[in-house]
C-alpha positions in Angstrom: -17.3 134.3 -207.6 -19.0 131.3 -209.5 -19.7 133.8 -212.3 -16.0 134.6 -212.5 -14.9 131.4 -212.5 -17.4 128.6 -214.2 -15.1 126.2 -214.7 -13.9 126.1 -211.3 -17.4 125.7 -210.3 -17.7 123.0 -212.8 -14.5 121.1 -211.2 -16.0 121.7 -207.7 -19.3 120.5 -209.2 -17.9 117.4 -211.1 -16.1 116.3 -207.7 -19.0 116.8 -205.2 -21.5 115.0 -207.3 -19.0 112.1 -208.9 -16.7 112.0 -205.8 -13.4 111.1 -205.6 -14.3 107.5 -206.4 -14.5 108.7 -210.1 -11.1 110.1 -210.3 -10.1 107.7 -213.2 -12.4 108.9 -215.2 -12.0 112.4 -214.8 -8.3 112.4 -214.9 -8.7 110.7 -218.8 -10.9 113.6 -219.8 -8.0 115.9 -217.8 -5.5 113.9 -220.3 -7.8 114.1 -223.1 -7.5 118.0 -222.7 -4.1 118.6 -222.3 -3.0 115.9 -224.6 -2.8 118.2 -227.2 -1.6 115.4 -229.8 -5.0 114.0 -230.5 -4.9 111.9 -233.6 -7.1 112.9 -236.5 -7.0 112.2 -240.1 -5.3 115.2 -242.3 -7.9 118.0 -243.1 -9.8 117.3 -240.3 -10.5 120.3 -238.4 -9.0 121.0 -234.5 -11.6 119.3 -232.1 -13.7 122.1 -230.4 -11.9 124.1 -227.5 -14.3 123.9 -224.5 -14.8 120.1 -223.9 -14.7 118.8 -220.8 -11.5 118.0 -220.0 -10.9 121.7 -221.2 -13.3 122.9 -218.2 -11.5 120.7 -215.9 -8.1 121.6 -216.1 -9.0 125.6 -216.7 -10.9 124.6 -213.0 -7.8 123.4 -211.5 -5.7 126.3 -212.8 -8.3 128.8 -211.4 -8.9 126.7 -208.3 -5.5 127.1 -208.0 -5.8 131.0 -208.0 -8.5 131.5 -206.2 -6.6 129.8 -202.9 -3.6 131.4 -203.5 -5.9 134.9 -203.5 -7.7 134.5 -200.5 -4.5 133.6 -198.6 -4.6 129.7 -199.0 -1.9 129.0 -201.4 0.2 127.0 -199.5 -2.6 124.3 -198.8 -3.7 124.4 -202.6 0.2 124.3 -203.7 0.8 121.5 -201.2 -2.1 119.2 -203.6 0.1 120.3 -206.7 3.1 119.5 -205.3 4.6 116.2 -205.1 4.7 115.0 -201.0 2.3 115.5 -198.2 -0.8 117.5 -199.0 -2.2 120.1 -196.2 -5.4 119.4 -194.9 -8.3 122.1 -195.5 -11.3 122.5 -192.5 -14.6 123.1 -194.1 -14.9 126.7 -193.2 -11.4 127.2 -195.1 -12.8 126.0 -198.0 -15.7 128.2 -197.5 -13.8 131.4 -197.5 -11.6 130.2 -200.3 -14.2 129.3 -203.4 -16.8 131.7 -201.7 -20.6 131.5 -200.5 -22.1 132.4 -203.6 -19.6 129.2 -206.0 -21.4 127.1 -203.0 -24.9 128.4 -203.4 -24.6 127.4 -206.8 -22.9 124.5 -206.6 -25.7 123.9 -203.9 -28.5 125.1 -206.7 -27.0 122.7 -209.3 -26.4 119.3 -207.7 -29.3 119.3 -205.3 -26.8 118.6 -202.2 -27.1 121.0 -199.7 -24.6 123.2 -198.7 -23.3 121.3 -195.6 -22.6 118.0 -197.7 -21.0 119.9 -200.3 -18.3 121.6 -197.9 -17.9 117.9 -196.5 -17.4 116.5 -199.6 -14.9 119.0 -201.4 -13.1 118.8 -197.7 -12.9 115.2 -197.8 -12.3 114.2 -201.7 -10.6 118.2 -203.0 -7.0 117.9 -201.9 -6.0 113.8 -203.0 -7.9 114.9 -206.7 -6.2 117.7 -207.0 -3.4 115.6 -206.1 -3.8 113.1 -208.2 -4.6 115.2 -211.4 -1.3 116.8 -210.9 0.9 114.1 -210.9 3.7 115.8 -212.2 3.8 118.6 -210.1 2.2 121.2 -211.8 -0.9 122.4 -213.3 -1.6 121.0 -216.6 -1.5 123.4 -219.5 
């Protein structure tokens, strides 16, 4: 699914690799993307679609969808929901981003496959979480 979804994989990527620990600075390039209101002189053209922040928050929105299609939407709905987030085991996060989003994520970030479901499990549902403050998906 990795090829159907890169910026999930990017999110998933971003997380495993900066951690959790990093959540300030990702959520200002999630802001920085759904800010919309960017200030720039007159005449200047719109900044380039695509950025970062962009990949992000397209990863949370099809994050998102790819729990609630595999049958975990409840636990992914709980993170984007204000209250108590559901806890996911490792192999439920397996089955829910796929084998082959964890090869690559494996293939990219030189972690192995083991550390990465450890990670995710561990750091995935409090950034989630905290990216959605308001209780919803950004844009």
């Amino acid at each position: 699914m990795s090829r159907g979804f890169p910026s999930m994989t990017a999110l998933l990527g971003v997380l495993a690799i900066a951690g959790y620990q990093n959540r300030d600075k990702i959520s200002e390039m999630l802001a920085g993307a759904t800010s919309g209101g960017a200030t720039r002189a007159p005449g200047q053209p719109e900044p380039a679609q695509g950025g970062i922040g962009n990949i992000l928050s397209g990863g949370l929105r099809d994050l998102v969808d790819r729990f609630r299609q595999t049958g975990y939407g409840e636990t992914a709905d709980s993170w984007v929901a204000q209250g108590p987030n559901r806890e996911l085991a490792p192999d439920q996060l397996e089955r829910a981003v796929g084998a082959d989003t964890l090869d690559e994520l494996a293939k990219q970030t030189g972690l192995s496959r083991a550390e990465i479901l450890a990670r995710l499990t561990r750091d995935l549902p409090g950034a989630v979480d905290h990216y959605t403050p308001d209780g919803r998906l950004p844009g």
